[in-house]
Structure formats: structure tokens, C-alpha cells
C-alpha positions as CSV (number, residue, x, y, z in Angstrom):
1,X,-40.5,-79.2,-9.7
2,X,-39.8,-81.4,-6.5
3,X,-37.3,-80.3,-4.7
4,X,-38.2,-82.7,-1.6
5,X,-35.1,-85.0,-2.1
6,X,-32.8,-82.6,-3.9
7,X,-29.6,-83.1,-1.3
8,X,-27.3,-80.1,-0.8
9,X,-23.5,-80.0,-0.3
10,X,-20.3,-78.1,-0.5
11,X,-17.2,-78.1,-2.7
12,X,-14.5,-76.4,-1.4
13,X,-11.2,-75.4,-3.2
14,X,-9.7,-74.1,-0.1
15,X,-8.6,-70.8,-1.3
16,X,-6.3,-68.5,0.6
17,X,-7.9,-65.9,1.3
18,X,-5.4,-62.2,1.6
19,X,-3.4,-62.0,5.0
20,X,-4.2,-65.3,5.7
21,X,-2.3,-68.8,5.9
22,X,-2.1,-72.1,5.0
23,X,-2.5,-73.1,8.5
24,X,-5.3,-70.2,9.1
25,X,-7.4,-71.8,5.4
26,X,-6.9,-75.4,6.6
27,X,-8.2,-74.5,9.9
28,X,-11.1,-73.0,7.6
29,X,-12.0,-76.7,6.4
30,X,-12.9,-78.2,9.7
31,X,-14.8,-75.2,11.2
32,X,-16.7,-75.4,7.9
33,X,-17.5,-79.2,7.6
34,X,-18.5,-79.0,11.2
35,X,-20.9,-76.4,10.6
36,X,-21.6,-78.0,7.2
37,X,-22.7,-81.3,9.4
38,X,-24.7,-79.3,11.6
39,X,-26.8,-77.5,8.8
40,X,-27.8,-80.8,7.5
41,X,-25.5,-80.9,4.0
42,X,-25.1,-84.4,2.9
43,X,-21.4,-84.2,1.4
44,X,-18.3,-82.0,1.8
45,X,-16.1,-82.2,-1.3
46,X,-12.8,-80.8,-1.8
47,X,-11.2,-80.2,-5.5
48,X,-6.9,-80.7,-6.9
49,X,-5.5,-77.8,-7.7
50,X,-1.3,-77.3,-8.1
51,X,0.9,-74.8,-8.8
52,X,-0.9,-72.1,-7.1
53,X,0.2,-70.2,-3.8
54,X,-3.4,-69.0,-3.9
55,X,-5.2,-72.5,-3.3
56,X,-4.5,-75.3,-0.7
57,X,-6.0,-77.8,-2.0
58,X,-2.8,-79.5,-3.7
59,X,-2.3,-82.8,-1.6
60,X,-6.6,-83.0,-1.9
61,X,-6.9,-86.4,0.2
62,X,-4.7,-86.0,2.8
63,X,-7.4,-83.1,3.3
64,X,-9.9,-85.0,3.0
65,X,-8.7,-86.9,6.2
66,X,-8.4,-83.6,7.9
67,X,-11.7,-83.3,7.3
68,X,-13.0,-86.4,7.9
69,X,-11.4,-86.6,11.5
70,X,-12.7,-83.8,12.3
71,X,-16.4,-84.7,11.9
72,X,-18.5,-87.8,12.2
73,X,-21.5,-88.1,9.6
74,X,-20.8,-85.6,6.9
75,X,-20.0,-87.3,3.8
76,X,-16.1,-86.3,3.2
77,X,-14.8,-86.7,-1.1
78,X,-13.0,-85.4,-3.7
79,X,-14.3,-82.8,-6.7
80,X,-12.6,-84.4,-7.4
81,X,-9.2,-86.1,-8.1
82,X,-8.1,-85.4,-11.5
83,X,-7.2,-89.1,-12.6
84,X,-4.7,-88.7,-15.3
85,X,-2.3,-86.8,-12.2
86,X,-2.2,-90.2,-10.6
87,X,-1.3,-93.9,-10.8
88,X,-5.0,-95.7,-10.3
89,X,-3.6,-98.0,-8.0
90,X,-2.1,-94.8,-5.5
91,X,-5.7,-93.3,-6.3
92,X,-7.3,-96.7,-4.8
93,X,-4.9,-97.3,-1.8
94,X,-5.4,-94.0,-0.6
95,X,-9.4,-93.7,-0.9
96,X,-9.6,-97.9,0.5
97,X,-7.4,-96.5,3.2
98,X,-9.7,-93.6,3.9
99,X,-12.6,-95.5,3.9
100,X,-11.2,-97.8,6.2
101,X,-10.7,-95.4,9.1
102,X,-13.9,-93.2,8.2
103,X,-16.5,-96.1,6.9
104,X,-19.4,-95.4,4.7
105,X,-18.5,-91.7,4.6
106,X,-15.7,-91.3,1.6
107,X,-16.3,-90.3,-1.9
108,X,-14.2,-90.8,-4.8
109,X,-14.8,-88.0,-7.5
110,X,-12.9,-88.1,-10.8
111,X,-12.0,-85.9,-13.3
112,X,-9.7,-85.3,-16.5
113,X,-8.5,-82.2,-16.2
114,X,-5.3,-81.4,-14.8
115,X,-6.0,-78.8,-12.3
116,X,-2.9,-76.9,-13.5
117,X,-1.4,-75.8,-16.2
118,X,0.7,-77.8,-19.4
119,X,4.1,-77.4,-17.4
120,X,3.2,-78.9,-13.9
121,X,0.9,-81.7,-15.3
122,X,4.2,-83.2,-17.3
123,X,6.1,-82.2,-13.8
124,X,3.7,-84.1,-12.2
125,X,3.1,-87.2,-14.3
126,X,5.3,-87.2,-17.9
127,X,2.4,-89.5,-19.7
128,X,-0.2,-87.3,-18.5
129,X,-1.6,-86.1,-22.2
130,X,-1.6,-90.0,-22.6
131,X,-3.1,-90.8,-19.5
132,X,-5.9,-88.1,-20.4
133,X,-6.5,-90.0,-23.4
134,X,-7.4,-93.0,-21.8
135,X,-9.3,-91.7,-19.1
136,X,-11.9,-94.2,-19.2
137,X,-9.9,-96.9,-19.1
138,X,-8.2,-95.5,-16.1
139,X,-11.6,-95.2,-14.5
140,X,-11.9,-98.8,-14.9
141,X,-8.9,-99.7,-13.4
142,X,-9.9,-97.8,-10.5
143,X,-13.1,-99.8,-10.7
144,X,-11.1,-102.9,-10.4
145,X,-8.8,-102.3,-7.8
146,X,-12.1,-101.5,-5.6
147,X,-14.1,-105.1,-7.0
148,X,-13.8,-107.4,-4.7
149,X,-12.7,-110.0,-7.4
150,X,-9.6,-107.8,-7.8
151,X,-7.7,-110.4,-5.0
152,X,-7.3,-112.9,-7.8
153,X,-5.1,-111.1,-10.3
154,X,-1.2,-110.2,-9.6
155,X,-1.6,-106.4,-8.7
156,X,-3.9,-105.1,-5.8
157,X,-4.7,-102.9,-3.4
158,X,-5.8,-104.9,-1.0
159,X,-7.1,-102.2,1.4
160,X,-9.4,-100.8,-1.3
161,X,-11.1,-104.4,-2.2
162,X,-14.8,-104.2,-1.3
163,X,-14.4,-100.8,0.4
164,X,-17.4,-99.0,0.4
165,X,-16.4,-95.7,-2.0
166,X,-19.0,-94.7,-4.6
167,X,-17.1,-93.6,-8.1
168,X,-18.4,-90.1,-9.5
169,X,-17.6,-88.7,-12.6
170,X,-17.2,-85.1,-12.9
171,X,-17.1,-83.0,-15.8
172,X,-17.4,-79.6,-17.5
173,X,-18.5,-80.8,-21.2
174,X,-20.5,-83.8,-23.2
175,X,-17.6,-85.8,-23.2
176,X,-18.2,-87.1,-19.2
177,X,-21.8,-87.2,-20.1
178,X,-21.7,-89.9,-21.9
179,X,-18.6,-91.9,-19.8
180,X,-21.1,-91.2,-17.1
181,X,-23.7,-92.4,-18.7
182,X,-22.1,-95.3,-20.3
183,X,-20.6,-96.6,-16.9
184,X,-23.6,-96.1,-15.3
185,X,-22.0,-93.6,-12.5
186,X,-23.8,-90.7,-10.9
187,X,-22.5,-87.2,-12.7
188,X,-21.5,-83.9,-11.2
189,X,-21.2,-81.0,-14.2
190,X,-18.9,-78.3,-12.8
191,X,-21.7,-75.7,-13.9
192,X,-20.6,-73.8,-11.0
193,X,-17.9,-72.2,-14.0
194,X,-18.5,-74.2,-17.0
195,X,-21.8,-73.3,-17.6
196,X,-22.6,-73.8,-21.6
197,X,-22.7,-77.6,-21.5
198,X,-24.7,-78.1,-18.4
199,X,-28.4,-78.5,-19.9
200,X,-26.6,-80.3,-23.3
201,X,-24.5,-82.8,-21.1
202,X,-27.5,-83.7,-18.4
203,X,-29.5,-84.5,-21.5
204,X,-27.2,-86.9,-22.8
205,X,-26.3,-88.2,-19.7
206,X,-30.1,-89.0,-18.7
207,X,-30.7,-90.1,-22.2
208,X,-27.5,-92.4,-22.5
209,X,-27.4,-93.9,-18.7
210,X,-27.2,-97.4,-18.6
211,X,-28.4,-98.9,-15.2
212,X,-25.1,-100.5,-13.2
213,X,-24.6,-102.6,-10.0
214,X,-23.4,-98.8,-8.8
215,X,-26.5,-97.3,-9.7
216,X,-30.0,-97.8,-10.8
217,X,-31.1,-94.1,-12.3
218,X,-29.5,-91.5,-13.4
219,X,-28.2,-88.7,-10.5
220,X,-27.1,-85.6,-11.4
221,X,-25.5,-83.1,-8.9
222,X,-25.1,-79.9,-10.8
223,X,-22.6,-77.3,-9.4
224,X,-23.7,-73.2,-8.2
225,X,-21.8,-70.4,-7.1
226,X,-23.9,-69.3,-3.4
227,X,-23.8,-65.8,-1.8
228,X,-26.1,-65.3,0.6
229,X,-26.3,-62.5,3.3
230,X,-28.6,-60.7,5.4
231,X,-30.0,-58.5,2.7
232,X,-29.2,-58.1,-1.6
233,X,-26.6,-55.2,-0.7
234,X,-24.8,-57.5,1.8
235,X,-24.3,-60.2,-0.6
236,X,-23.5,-58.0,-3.5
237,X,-20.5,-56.5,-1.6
238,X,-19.0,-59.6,-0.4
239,X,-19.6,-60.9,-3.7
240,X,-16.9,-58.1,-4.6
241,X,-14.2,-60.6,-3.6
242,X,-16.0,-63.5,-6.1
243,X,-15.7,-60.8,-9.2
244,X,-12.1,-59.4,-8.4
245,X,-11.1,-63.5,-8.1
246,X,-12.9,-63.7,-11.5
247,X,-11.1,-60.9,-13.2
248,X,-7.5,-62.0,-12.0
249,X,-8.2,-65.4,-13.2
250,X,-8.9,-63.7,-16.3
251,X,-6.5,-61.3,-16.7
252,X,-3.8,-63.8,-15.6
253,X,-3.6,-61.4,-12.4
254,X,-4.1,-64.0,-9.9
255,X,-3.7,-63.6,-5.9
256,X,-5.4,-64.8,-2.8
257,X,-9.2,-63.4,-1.9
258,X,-9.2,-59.8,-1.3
259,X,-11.4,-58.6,1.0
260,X,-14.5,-57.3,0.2
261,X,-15.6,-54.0,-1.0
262,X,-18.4,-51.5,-2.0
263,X,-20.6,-52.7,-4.5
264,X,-20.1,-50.3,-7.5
265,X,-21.1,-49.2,-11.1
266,X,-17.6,-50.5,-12.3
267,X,-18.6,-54.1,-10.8
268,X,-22.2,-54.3,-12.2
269,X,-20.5,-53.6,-15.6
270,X,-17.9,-56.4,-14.9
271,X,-20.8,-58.5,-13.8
272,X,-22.3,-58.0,-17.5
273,X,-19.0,-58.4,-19.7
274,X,-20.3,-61.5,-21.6
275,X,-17.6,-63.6,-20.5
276,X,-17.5,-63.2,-16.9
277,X,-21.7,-63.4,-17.4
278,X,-21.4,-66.6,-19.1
279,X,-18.8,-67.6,-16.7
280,X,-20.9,-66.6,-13.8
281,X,-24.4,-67.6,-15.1
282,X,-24.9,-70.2,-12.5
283,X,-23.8,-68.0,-9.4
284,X,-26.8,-67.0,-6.6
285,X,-25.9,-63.8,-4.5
286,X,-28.5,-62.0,-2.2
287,X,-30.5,-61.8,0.7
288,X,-32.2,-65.6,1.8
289,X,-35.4,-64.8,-0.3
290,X,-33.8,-63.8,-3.6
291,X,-31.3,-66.6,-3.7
292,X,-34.2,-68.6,-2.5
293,X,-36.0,-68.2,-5.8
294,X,-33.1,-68.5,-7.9
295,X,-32.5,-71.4,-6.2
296,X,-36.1,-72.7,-6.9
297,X,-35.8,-71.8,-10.5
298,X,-32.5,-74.1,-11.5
299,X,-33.9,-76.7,-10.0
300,X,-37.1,-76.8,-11.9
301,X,-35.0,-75.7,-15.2
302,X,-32.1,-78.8,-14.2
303,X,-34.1,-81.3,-12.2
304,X,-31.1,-81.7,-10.5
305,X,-30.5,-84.6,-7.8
306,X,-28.2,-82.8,-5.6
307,X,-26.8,-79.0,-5.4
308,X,-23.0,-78.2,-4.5
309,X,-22.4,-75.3,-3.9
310,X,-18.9,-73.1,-4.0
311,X,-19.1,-69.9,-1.9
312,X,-15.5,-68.2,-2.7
313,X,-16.4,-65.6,0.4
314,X,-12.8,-63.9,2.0
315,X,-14.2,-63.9,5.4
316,X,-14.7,-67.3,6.8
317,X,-17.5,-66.2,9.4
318,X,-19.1,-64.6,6.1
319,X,-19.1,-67.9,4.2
320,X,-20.1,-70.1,7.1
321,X,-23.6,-67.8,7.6
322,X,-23.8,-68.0,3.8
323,X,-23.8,-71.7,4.3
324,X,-25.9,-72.2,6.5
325,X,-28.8,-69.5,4.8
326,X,-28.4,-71.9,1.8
327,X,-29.0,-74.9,4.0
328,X,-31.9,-73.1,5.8
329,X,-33.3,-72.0,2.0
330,X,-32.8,-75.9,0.6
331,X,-35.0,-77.0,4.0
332,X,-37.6,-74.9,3.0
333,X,-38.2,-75.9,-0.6
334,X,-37.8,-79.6,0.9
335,X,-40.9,-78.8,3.1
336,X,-42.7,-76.3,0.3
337,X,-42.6,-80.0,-2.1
């Protein structure tokens, strides 16, 4: 394994975390991109999610302005936009008109999921199950309304033509493998939750990818849960907050982060039910030097090009030093290839 130009980044869903606000999580996003620039992470990403009091990531890239503005090299994108919510041509004029006042620094991740459930996605688009369908071909119109030969035909988006946005294609299962592939557009499996797919689609993706004027090889970016603290005991209680998140999402129980707790029997056995284990296969929680090797092991076992990493920590303090031990731990396997 050479992990001396595997990148590292962030996804953030911008969770609300107990007792806290909108205005208290949004204020969360710039204090972590700025400390995300500072630790060296190549992209910031922020996911669509609706319908939920618990997440604030609903409007996701009038967010990503927030957090674009508020830093100056940090790569600033969506993980992503989930396409079949959206007309292509809003999708365009809004990324051409981010890139436009933050150049070179805005990425356009897609999906096909609807980030919500089968009530709001026909609230939020009546053709969406349609729209789904044809998820390629609304990739492609996004591709046009970004080709500069787009000024020729009779609808445009003229801020968008040309703009420098790179397209990514995000998934959870084969099926964005091989659109990926096919299109020739750099991949980021959401193993970070979906993990049964991930070695199954990067196959198919390397195997399939056809080399485009976007992009010569394949690139993979492959996506991990990250708990890091001072020592294994540390992490393991504020990973308490990850694993009552996990069992409200299951249960149907849902509400903002709780604050963390002791580390007990009853979570180690939640920890091994075999769908929260499968669920949570991909997640990294401990001191610097056990995270540090299970860090080292994905990477020989994926080949990954780039890690993102979701750190679902209730304290914000807590999840920027978690952050920034990840960043530290990705420097030194950088200098150790």
C-alpha cells in the first residue's frame, strides 16, 4: 500500500446536535472548514437531507457558500446533491454561480437518492420516481449546461458554461459503479453506511472506467466513520453519541446528538448486533495509534484515492480535535510511503 497521495476530506451532514441550534450547527460549519483548511484536508463536502428537524443540511448549497466564504483554499462541494430533487438547469446555475465567486474551489457531487423519505421527495419534485429513473440522463444534462458548447442551443445557464466544477458521482451500490465508470467520472461509495457494495462496486468501477476529457484513471474516494481521541476509552465514550444516533435511526426513534456517555456492556453488545456491525463496519474509533492502523489497513484492502471522513461527535470542540488527529494520522502514513 501507498498511501503517499491518498487525499483526506470531510463530509458533513450538519447534524443538530441536543440543546443546540440551527444557528449554533451552522456556526459549527465554518469553525470546522477553517480548521479543516488548516489541518491540510483537500475538500469539505456537505450532503441533502429534508424533512428532518435533526439535520441542517436541507438548502445544501446555500451552505456551501457559507462555507466557502468563510475560507480561502479548502475545496467547498456537495455529498452530494441528490439530482432527481432538482431541475439540472437550477442544479447548474447555482454550482456556475458558486464557482464564479469562489473559483477553482467548488465541487458538484451527485446522487440518486432522495435524502428523505417517499412523501417529501413527491412534495419536493412530483416526477421524482421518474426523474430517478433517468438519472443518467440527468447527469448529462448537467454535463451540458457546464460544456462550453452549451451557448449554441436554446436553453442555458450561461453562468455555469465553462465553469470550472468537477462532476462526481456518488453511490451506495453497483449501480453508480458502472454510471461512474461509464462516464468516466471520479466515484465516492458512501461506505461510510453502505458498506456491502464497497469492494464489489470499486471493482466494477476500476474494471469498467472509460478514460474521459474529465478524467484520465479511475479515482475512488471511499467514505469512513472517524473517532479519534486522546486514548481508546475517550473515543469509545464519545462514540456513545454515534451508536444512540444509530439505534434511533433504526428504531425510527430519531432526535438530535445526545451527548455522550459511559462506554458500557449494553453498547459493546449494540456494537455487535449484525446490523448495526454491518452498518458500522467501516467506522474507526480510538486513540491516534489504533485508528492509525485501521486507517492503514482500508487503505491497503480499498486502494482508495481519497478518504472522507464523517465524525457524527455531539461536541463540536470534540469533533474538531478528532479532525485534526485524523489529519495528523493521514500525514504520517503520507511520510511512512
Amino acid at each position: 500500500m501507498n498511501a503517499k497521495n491518498t487525499l483526506y476530506s470531510i463530509l458533513d451532514l450538519a447534524l443538530i446536535s441536543q440543546n443546540a441550534t440551527l444557528k449554533d450547527t451552522f456556526a459549527n460549519i465554518v469553525a470546522l472548514a477553517q480548521s479543516a483548511e488548516k489541518a491540510g484536508f483537500t475538500r469539505y463536502w456537505l450532503a441533502e437531507h429534508h424533512n428532518s428537524e435533526h439535520i441542517g443540511s436541507s438548502a445544501t448549497a446555500i451552505l456551501i457558500g457559507h462555507a466557502a466564504q468563510a475560507t480561502n483554499t479548502l475545496r467547498i462541494g456537495s455529498g452530494g446533491i441528490m439530482l432527481p430533487n432538482h431541475s439540472p438547469l437550477i442544479v447548474a446555475e447555482q454550482f456556475g454561480t458558486l464557482a464564479a465567486l469562489h473559483p477553482n474551489r467548488i465541487d458538484l457531487g451527485l446522487g440518486r437518492a432522495p435524502g428523505t423519505d417517499r412523501a417529501t421527495a413527491a412534495a419536493i419534485r412530483s416526477d421524482f420516481m421518474s426523474a430517478a429513473q433517468d438519472f443518467p440522463r440527468e447527469v448529462a444534462k448537467i454535463q451540458q449546461y457546464f460544456s462550453k458548447d452549451n451557448r449554441n442551443t436554446a436553453v442555458r445557464a450561461p453562468v455555469a458554461e465553462g465553469a470550472a466544477v468537477p462532476i462526481y458521482i456518488l453511490g451506495s451500490s453497483t449501480d453508480s459503479a458502472h454510471l461512474a465508470a461509464k462516464k468516466g467520472l471520479p466515484y465516492a461509495f458512501a461506505s461510510h453506511f453502505a458498506t456491502t457494495y464497497l469492494a464489489t462496486a470499486i471493482k466494477i468501477y476500476r474494471e469498467e472506467f472509460q478514460p474521459s476529457d474529465a478524467l484520465e484513471k479511475p479515482y475512488v474516494m471511499a467514505g469512513v466513520n472517524i473517532i479519534i481521541a486522546d486514548t481508546d476509552e475517550e473515543a469509545k465514550r464519545i462514540a456513545t453519541s454515534l451508536i444512540q444516533l444509530i439505534v434511533g435511526l433504526l428504531t425510527g426513534k430519531r432526535s438530535g446528538v445526545k451527548p455522550p456517555t459511559t462506554f458500557t456492556e449494553e453498547h459493546q453488545e449494540i456494537l455487535e448486533h449484525p446490523q448495526v456491525h454491518q452498518m458500522l463496519k467501516y467506522s474507526f474509533i480510538g486513540s491516534k495509534a489504533t485508528v492509525k492502523a485501521q486507517v492503514k489497513t482500508f487503505l491497503e484492502e480499498t486502494q482508495a484515492d481519497e478518504l472522507i471522513a464523517v465524525t457524527n461527535i455531539y461536541d463540536i470542540e470534540d469533533r474538531i480535535k478528532s479532525y485534526q488527529l485524523f489529519a495528523e494520522i493521514m500525514q504520517e502514513l503520507h511520510t511512512a510511503s
